[in-house]
Backbone atoms as SQL, in Angstrom:
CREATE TABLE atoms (id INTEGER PRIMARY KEY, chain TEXT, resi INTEGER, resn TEXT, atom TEXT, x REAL, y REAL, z REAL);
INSERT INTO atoms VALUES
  (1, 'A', 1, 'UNK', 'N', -15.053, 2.266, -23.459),
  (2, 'A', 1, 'UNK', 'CA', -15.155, 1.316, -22.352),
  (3, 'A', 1, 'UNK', 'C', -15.548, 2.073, -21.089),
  (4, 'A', 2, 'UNK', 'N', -16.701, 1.901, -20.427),
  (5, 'A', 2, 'UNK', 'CA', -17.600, 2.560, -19.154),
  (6, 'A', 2, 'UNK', 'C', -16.790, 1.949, -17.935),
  (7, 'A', 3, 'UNK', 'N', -16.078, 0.986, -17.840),
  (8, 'A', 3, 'UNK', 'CA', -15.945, -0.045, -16.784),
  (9, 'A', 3, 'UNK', 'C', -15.145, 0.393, -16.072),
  (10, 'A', 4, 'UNK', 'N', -15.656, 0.691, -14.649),
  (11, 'A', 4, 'UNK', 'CA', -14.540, 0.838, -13.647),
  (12, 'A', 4, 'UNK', 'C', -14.071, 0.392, -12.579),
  (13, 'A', 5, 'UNK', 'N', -12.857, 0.462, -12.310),
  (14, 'A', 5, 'UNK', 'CA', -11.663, -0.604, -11.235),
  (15, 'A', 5, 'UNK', 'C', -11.708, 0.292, -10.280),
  (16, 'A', 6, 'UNK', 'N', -12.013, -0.790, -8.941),
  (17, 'A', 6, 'UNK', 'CA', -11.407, 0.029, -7.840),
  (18, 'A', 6, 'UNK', 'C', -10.405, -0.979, -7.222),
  (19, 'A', 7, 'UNK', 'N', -9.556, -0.759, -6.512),
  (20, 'A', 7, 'UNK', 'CA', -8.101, -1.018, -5.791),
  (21, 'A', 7, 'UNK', 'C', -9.075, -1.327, -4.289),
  (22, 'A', 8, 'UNK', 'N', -8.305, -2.567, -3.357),
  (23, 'A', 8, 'UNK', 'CA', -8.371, -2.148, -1.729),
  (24, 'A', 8, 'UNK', 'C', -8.061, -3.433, -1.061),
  (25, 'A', 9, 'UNK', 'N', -6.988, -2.852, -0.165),
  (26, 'A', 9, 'UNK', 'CA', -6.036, -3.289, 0.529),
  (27, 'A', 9, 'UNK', 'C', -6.828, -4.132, 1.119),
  (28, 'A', 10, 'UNK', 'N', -6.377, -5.064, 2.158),
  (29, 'A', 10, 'UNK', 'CA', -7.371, -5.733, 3.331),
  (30, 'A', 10, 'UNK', 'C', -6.291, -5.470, 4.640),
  (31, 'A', 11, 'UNK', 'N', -6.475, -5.645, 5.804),
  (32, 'A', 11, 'UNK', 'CA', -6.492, -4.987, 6.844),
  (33, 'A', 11, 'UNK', 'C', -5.283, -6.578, 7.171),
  (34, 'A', 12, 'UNK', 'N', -3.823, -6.434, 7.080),
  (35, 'A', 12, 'UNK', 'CA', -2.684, -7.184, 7.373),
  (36, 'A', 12, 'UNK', 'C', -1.845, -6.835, 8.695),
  (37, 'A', 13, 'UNK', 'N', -1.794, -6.210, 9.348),
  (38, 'A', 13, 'UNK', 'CA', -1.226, -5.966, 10.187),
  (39, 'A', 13, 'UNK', 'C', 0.709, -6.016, 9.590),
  (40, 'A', 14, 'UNK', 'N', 1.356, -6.437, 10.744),
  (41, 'A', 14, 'UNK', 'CA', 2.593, -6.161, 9.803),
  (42, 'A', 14, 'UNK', 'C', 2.765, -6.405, 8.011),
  (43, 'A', 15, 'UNK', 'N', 1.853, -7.748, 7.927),
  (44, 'A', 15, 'UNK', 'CA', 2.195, -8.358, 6.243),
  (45, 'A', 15, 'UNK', 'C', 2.425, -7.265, 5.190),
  (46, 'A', 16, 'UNK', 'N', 1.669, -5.699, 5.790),
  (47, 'A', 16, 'UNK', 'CA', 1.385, -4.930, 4.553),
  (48, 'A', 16, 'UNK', 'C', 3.058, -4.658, 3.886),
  (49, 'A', 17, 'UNK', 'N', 3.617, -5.331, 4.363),
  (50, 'A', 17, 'UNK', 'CA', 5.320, -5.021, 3.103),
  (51, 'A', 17, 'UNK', 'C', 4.671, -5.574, 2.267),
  (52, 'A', 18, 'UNK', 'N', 3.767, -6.421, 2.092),
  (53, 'A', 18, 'UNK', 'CA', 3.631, -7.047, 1.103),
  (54, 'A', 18, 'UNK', 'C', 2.689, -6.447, 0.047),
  (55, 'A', 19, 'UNK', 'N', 1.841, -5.773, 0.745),
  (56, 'A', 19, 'UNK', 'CA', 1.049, -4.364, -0.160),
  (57, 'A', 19, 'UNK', 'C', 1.952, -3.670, -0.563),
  (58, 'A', 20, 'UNK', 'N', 2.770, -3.450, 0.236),
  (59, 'A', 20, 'UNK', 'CA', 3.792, -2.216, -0.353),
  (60, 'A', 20, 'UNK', 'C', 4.462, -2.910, -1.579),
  (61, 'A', 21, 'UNK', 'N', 4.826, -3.702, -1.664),
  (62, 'A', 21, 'UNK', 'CA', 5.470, -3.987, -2.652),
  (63, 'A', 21, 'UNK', 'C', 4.522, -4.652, -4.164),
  (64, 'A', 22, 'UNK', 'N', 3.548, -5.182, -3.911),
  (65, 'A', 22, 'UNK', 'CA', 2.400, -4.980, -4.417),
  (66, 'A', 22, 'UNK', 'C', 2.112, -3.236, -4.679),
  (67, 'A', 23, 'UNK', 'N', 1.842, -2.768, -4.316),
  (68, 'A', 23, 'UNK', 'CA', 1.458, -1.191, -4.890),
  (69, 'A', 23, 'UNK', 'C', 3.166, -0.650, -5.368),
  (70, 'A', 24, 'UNK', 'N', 4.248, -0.863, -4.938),
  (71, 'A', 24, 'UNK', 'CA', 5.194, -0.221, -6.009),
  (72, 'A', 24, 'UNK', 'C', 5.352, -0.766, -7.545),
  (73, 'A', 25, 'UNK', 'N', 4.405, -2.209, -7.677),
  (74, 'A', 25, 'UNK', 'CA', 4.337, -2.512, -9.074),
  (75, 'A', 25, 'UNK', 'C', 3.262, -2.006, -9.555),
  (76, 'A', 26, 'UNK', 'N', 2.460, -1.993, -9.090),
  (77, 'A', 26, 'UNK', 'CA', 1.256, -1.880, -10.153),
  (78, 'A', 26, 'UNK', 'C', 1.875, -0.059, -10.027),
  (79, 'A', 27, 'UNK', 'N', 2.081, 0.791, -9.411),
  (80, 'A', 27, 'UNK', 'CA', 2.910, 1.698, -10.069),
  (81, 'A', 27, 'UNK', 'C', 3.489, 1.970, -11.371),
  (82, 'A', 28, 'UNK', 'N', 4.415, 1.107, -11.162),
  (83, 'A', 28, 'UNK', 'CA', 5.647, 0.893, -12.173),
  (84, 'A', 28, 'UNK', 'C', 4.758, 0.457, -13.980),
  (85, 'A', 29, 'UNK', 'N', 3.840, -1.092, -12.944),
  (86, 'A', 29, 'UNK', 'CA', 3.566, -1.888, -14.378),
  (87, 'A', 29, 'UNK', 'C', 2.183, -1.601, -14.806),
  (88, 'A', 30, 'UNK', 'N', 1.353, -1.234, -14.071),
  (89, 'A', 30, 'UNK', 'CA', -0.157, -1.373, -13.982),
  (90, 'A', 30, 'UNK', 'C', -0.674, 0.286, -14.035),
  (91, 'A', 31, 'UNK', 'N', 0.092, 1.094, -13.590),
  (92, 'A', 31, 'UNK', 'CA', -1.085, 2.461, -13.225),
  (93, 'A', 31, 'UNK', 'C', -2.690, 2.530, -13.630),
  (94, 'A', 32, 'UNK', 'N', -2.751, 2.195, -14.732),
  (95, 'A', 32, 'UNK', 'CA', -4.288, 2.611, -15.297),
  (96, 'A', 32, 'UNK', 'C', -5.414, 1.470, -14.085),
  (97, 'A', 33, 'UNK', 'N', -4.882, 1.084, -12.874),
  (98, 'A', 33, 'UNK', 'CA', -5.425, 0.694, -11.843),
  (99, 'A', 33, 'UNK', 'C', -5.262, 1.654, -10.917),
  (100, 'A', 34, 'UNK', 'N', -5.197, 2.735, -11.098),
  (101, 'A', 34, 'UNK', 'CA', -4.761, 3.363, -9.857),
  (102, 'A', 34, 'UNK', 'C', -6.116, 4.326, -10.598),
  (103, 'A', 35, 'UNK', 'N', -6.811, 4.520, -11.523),
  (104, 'A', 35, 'UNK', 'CA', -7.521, 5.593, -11.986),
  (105, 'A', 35, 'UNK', 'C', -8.853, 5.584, -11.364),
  (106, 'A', 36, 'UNK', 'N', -9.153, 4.424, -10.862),
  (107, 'A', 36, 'UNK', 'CA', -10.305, 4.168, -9.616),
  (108, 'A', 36, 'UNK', 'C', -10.167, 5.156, -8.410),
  (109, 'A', 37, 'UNK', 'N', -10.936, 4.131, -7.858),
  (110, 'A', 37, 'UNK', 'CA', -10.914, 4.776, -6.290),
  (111, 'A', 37, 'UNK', 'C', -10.099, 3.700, -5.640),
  (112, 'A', 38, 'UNK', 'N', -9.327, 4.100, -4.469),
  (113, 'A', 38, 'UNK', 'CA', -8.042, 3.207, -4.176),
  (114, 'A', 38, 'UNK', 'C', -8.506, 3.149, -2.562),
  (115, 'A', 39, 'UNK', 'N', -8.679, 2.150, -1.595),
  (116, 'A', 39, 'UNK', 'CA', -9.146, 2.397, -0.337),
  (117, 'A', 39, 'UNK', 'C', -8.122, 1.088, 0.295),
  (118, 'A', 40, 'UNK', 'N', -8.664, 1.473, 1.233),
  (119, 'A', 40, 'UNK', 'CA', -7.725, -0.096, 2.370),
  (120, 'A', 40, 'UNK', 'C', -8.120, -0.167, 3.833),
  (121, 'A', 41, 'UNK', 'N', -8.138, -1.172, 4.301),
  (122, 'A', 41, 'UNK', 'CA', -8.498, -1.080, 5.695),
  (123, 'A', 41, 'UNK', 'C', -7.144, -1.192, 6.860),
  (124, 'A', 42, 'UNK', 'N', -7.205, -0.798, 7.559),
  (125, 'A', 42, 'UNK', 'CA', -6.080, -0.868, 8.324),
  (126, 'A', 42, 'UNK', 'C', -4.938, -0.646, 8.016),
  (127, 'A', 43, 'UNK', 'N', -4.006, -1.477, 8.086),
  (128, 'A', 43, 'UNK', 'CA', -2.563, -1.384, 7.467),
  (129, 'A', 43, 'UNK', 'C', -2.807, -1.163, 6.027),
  (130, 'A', 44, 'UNK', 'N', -4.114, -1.856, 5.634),
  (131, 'A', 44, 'UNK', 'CA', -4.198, -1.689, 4.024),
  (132, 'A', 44, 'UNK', 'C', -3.903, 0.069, 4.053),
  (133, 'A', 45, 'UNK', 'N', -4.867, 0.557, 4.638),
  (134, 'A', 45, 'UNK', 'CA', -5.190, 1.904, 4.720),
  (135, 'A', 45, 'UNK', 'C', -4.041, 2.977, 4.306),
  (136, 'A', 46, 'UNK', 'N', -2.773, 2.368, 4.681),
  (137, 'A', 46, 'UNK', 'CA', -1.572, 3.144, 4.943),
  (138, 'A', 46, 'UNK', 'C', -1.243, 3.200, 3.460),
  (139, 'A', 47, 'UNK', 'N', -0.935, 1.845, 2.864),
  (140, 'A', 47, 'UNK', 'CA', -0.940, 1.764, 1.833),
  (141, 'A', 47, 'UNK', 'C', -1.473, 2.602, 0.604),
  (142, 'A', 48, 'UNK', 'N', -2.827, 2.401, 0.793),
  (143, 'A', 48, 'UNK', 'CA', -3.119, 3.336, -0.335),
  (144, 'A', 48, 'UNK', 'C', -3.493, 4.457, -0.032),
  (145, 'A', 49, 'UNK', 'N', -3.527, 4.857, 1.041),
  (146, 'A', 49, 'UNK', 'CA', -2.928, 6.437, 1.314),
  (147, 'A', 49, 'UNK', 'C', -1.753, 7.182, 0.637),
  (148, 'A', 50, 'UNK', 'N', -0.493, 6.308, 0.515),
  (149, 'A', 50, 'UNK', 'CA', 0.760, 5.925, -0.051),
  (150, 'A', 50, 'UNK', 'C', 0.566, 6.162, -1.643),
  (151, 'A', 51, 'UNK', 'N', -0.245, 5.220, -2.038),
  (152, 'A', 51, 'UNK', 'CA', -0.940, 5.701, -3.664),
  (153, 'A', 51, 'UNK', 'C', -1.531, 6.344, -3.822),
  (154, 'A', 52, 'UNK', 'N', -2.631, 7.539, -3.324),
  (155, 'A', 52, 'UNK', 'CA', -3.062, 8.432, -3.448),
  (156, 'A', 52, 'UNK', 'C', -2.608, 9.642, -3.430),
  (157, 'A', 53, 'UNK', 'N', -1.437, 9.279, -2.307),
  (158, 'A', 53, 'UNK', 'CA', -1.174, 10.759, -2.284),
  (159, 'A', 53, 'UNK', 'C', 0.227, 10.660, -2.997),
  (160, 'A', 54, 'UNK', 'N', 0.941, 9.608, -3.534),
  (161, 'A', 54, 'UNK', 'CA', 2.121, 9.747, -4.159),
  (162, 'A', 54, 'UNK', 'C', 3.275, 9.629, -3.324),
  (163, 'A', 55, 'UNK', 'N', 3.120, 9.064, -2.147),
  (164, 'A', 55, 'UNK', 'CA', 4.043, 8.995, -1.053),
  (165, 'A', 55, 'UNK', 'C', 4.488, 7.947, -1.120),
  (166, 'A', 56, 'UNK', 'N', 6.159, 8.405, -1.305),
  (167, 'A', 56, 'UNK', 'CA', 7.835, 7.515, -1.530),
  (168, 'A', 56, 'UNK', 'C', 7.270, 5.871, -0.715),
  (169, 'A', 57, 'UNK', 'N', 7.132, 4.709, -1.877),
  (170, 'A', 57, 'UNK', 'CA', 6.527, 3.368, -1.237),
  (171, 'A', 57, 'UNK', 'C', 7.557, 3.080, 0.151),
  (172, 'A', 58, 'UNK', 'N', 8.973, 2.828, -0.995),
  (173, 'A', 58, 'UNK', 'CA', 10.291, 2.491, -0.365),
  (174, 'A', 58, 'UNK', 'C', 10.352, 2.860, 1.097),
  (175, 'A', 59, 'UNK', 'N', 10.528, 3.867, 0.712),
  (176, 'A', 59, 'UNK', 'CA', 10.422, 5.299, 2.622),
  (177, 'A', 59, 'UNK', 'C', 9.620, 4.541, 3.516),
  (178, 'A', 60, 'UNK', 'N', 8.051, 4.192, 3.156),
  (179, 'A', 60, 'UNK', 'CA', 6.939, 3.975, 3.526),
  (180, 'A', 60, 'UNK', 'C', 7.232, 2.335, 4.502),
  (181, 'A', 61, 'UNK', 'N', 7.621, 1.494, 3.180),
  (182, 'A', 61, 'UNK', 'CA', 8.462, 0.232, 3.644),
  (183, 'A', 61, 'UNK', 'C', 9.211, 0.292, 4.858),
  (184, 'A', 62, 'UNK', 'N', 10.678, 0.932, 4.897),
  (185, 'A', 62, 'UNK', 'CA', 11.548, 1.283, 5.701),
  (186, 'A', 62, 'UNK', 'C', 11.114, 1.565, 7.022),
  (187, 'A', 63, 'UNK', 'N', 10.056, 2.788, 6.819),
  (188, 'A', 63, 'UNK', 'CA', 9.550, 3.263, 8.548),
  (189, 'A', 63, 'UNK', 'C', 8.841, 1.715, 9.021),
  (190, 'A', 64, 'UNK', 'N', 8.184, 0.944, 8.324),
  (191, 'A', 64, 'UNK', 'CA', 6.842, -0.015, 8.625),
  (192, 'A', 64, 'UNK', 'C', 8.187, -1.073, 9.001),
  (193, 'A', 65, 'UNK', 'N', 8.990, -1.449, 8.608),
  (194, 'A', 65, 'UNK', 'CA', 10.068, -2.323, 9.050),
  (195, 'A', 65, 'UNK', 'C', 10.500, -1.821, 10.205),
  (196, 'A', 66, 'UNK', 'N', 10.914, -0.315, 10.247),
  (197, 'A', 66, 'UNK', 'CA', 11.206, -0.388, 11.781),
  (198, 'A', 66, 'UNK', 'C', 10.423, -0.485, 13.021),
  (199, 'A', 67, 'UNK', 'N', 8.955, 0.390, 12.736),
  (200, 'A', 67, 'UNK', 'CA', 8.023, -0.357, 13.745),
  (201, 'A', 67, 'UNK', 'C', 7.908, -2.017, 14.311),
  (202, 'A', 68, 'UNK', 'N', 7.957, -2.733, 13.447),
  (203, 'A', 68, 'UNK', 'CA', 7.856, -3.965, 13.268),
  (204, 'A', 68, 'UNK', 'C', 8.971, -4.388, 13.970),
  (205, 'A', 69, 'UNK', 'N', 10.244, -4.276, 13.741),
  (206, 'A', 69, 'UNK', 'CA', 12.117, -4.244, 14.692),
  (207, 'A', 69, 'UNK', 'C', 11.824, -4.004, 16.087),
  (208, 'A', 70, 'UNK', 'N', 10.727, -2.416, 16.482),
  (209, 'A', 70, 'UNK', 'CA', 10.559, -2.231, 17.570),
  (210, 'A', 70, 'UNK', 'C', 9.549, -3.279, 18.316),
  (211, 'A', 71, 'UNK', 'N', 8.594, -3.503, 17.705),
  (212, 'A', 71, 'UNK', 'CA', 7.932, -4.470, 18.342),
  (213, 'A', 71, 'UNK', 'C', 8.120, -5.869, 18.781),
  (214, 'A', 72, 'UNK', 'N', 9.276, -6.386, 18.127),
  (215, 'A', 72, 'UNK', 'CA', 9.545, -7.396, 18.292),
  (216, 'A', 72, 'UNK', 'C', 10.525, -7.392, 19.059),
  (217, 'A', 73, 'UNK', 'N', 10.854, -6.008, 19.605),
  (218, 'A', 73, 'UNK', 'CA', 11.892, -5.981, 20.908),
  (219, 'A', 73, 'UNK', 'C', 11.068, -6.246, 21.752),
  (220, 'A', 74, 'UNK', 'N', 9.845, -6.229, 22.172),
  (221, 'A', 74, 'UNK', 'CA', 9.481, -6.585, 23.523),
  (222, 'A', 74, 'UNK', 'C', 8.933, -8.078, 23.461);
């Protein structure tokens, strides 16, 4: 089979928890999607930066929640 998958985020602004949690499954359930090329725009960007380089989703989540806490203080 020649056929190849590529991955890519779209540019969400806070929503990307929702990439994140989206990319900790296809992790878990999917990998042989990750064997592409993996790109994202914006917040996507962070994301699959996150899958490329193997960087802790969860962690990734956590910091992006607190930005998000801070911003909504003002």
């Amino acid at each position: 089979d020649r056929s190849y998958r590529s991955l890519s985020f779209s540019g969400c602004g806070f929503l990307c928890v929702y990439h994140a949690g989206v990319s900790a499954a296809i992790k878990e359930y999917a990998p042989q999607l990750l064997s592409g090329a993996v790109s994202g725009a914006s917040a996507g960007s962070i994301i699959a930066a996150c899958l490329v380089c193997n960087i802790c989703i969860s962690r990734t989540t956590s910091l992006i929640l607190n930005v998000v806490n801070q911003a909504r203080s003002y």
